[in-house]
N, C-alpha and C positions, 0 to 999 in steps of 0.2 A: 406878624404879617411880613410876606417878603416885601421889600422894597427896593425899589429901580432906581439907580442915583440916575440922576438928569445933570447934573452937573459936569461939565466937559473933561475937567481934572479926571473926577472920581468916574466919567464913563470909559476913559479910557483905561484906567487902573483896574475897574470891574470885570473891560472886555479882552484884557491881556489873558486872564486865568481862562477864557472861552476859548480863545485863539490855541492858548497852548495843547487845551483836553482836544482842540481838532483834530493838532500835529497827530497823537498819537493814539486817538480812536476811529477808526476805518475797517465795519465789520465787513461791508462787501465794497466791490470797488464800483466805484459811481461814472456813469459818463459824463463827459462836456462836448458840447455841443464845438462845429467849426464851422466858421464862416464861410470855409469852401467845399462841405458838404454837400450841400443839394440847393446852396442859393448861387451858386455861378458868381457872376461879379456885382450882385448884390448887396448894399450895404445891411449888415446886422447891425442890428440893436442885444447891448449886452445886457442880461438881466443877475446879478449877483443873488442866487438863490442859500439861505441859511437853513440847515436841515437837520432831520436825525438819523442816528445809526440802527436805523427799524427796516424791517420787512415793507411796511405800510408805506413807506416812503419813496419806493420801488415803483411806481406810476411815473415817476417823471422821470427815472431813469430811461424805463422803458422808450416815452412817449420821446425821451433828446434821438436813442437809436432808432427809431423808428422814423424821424423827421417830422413830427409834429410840432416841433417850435421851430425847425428850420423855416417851415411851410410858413409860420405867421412871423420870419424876420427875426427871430430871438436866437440868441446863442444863448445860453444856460453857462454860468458860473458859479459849479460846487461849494459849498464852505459845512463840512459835515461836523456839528456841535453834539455837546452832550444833554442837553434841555430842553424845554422849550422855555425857559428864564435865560436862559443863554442865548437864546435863538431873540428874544426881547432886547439884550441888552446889543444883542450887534446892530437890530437896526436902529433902537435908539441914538446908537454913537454913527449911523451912517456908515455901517461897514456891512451891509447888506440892504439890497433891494427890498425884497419879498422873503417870508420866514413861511417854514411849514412849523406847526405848534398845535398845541393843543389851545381849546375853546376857554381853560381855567387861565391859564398864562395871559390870555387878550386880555380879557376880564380883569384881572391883576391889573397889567398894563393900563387898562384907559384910567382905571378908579387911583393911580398914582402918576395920572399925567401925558402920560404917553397914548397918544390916539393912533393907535392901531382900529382898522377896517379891513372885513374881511376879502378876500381878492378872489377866494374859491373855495369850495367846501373840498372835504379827503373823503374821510371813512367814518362808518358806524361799528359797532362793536355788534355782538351775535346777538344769539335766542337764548343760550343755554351755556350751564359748561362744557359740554361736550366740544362745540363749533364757536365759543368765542375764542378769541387768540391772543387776550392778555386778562390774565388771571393771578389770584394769589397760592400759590404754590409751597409745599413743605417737602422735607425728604419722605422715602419713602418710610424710613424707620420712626419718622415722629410719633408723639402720640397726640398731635392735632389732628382731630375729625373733622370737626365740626367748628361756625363759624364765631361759635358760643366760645368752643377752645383757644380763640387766638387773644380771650382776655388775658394781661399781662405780659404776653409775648412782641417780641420785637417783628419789625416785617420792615422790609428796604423797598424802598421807592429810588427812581432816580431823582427827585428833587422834593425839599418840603414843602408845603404852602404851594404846591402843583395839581395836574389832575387827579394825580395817584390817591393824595392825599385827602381830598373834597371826595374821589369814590369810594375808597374804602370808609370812612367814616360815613357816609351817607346809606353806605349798603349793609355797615354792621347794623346801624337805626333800623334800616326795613327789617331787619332780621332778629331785632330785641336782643342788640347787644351794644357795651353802650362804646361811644366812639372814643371815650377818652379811656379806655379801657387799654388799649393798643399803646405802642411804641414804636415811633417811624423811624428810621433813620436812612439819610440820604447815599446811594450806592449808583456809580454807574453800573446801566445796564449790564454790561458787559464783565463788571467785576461781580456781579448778584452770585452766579453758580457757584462760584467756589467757594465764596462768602456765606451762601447754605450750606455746601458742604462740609465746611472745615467748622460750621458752629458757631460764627460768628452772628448770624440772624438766625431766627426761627423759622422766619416764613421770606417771602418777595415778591413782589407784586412785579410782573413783566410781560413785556409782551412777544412775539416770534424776531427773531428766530431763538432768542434766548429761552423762551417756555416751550418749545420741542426739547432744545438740549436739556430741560431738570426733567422733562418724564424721561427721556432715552435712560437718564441716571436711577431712574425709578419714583425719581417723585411725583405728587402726586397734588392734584388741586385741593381748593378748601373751596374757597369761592371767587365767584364771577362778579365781581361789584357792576359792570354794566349789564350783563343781563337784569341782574337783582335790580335795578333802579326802572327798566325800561327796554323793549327789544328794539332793537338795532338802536342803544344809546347813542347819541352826536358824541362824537372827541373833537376833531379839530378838522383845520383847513390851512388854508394858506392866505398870509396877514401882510399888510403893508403898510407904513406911516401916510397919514391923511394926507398931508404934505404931498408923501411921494406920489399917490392915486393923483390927488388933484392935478400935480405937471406932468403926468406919464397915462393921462385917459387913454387914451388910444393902444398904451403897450399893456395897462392894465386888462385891458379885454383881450387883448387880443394871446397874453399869457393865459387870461381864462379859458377862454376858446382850445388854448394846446393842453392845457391839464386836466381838462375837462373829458377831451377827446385823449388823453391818455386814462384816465381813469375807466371810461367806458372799454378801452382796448384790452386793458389790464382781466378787467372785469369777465372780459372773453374770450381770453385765453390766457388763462392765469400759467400754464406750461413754458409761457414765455417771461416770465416775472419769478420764477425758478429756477431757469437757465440763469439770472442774474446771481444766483444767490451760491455760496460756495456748497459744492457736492455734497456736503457733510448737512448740509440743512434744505434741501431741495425739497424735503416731505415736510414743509409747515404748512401752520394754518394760515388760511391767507384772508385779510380782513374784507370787508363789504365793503369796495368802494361807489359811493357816489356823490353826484354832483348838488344835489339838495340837500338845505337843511332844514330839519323838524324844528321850525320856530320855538311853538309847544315843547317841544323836553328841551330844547336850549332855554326857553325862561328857567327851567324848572333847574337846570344845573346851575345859574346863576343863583339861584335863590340858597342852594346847596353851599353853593360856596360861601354865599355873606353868612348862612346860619354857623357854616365852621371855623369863622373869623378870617379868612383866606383874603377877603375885600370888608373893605365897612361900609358902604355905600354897592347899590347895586349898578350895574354899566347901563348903559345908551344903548340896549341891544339893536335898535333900527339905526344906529349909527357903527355898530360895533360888526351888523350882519348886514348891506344895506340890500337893497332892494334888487340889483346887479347880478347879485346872488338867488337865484333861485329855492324859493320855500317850497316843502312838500314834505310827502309821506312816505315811509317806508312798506311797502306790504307782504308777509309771509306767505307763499304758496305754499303749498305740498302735495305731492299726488304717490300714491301707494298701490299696490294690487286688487286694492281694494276700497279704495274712498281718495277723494280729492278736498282740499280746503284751500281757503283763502282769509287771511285771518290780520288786523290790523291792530296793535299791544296786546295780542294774542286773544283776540277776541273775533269771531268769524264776523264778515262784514258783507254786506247786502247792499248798502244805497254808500254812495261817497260824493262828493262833490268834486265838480270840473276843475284843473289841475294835474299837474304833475306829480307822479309817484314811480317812486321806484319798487320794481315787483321784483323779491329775490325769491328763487322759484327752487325747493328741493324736491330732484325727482328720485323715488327709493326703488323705482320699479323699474325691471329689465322687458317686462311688455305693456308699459303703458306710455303715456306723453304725459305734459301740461300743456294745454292749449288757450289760449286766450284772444278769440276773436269781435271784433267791436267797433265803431266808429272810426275810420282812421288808424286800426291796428288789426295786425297778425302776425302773433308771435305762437310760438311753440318747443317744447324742448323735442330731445331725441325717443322714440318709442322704446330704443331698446339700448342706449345709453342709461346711467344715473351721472347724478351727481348734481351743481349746482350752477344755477343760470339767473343770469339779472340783468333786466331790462327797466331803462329808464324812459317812461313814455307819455304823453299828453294824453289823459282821457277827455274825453267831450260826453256832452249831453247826448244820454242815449241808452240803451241797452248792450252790455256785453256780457258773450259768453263765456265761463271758465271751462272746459271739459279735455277729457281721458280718451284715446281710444283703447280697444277693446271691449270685451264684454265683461262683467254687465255692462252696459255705458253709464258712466258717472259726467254728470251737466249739472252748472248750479249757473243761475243768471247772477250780475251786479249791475245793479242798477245806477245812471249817474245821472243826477238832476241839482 
């Protein structure tokens, strides 16, 4: 099991080798915020934010250029890690505010001590492999097909005893294959391609912009460990020491408020979240952000991780996720030339209860819409646009409609009581 020294000696000895992998990993360049940006002779509050070198990470970039933490008083202070056990051990040792990390990391964390609480939710993982954005990947010359074939074979993760390692095993099981069958070994992101390439691993588990760069090379996927478990699996959010929430309430929200409202911006025009990213990777897949978490599949990844020995005891999730944090649902639209759905763990869905959901909506049609009108809401994609739209919204008690224009007309009610 990994384990977090707490000890002040051994935390600064752990957080030197963090510090160092920063210096020299910077896959895009990140903004910081300035005091004299758009707050005039307003006092900031600094927030030292610990991160990673992901695509997915790219909401608060966006949200510092944009003035969204200006707007709530925050200057933003980068520290870009290679972990999220990295991104643990900086704020353990007080050398970061707030971490962006995965949900396995926290979970690690509290069950060794370290009470970490969640400050804001990120992103969910896809449907499929087609549109997830972090997958397990081989060259194109392997002769792994299948998820059956990666018994015996090595695959790189960037950390052990992380989320990498709690989803691939958990998705080789759903899949009847057995998890100790596999070979992890630990590779930063950024070292995985060439470390496929040259033969050093069989397979890698990664996420963008790194898994655009192995198919351009011709590789090719095996599988999707978050679809396989659940659509739109939870990964992670943004974590802070209980500690630091309890004396900084007020900037705790008031970060949530900016991240939140960069998430949804990201969300809607992801063409600006590409512009961040260097010309050579501007065509990636870009992850589902939102602000809710699925309570429900975050027990269940908890449970994933003690059965892989990752924790021995299970976390305090209403202390690990608390309340501040918005719970909800993710739901699949889709509208085609020919039929419209609406589908929740890929099950079409009719009645829901009142709450918050995020509707991520694929339109495949160049003359139709998705429409969704209802209590309190009207939303719609473009008729004669595609592509992908996501809306985070309050249902209330009542009847809404989902429908299409065009002919035939395609209308399906959901009912919310």
């Amino acid at each position: 099991m990994k384990r977090f020294a707490t000890g002040a000696g051994r935390r600064a000895s752990l957080f030197s080798t963090a510090v160092a992998v920063a210096g020299v990993i910077t896959v895009f360049g990140g903004a910081t915020a300035s005091a004299s940006d758009t707050a005039g002779n307003r006092a900031m509050a600094t927030v030292t934010v610990a991160t990673l070198p992901i695509a997915n990470a790219l909401p608060m970039d966006l949200g510092i250029k944009k003035g969204f933490f200006s707007a709530q008083g925050i200057e933003i202070n980068k520290r870009t890690l290679q972990s999220g056990n990295d991104v643990v051990l900086a704020l353990a040792n007080k050398n970061g505010d707030i971490g962006y990390l995965g949900f396995v990391p926290m979970m690690i964390a509290r069950t060794q001590g370290i009470a970490l609480t969640t400050v804001a939710a990120s992103e969910v993982e896809g449907t499929s492999e087609a549109d997830n954005w972090q997958n397990i990947l081989v060259k194109g010359s392997s002769s792994i097909r299948t998820p059956a074939d990666l018994a015996g074979k090595t695959i790189a993760v960037n950390a052990l005893k992380g989320v990498g390692e709690v989803m691939i095993k958990a998705a080789l099981k759903k899949r009847g294959v057995s998890p100790d069958s596999v070979r992890l070994t630990a590779l930063p992101f950024p070292s995985m391609r060439s470390a496929l390439n040259n033969g050093q691993v069989d397979a890698i588990w990664t996420p963008e912009p790194f898994l655009s760069q192995v198919l351009s090379d011709g590789g090719r996927t095996v599988m999707a460990p978050g679809p396989v478990l659940g659509k739109f699996w939870p990964i992670g959010g943004y974590a802070a020491l209980n500690d630091w929430t309890r004396q900084n309430p007020g900037l705790a929200e008031k970060f949530r408020k900016a991240i939140n409202q960069s998430l949804s911006y990201a969300q809607a025009h992801p063409e600006e979240i590409r512009e961040l990213l260097p010309a050579a990777t501007r065509n990636v897949r870009l992850p589902i952000w939102s602000p809710l978490v699925d309570r429900d599949k975050l027990t269940q990844l908890a449970k994933y991780t003690k059965e892989f020995g990752v924790i021995s005891t299970l976390p305090n999730l209403t202390l690990m996720v608390p309340s501040s944090v918005t719970g909800g649902k993710n739901l699949q639209g889709t509208v085609g030339n020919g039929f419209i759905t609406l589908r929740l763990d890929g099950k079409p869905v009719t009645t829901l209860r009142p709450g918050k959901y995020t509707f991520v909506v694929a339109d495949t049609s160049k003359t139709r819409n998705f429409k969704l009108v209802g209590p309190g809401v009207s939303k719609s994609t473009s008729v004669k646009g595609t592509g992908r739209s996501t809306w985070t919204i309050t249902l209330k008690k009542g009847m809404y409609v989902f429908s299409s224009s065009g002919r035939p007309v395609l209308k399906r009610t959901l009912r919310v009581r």
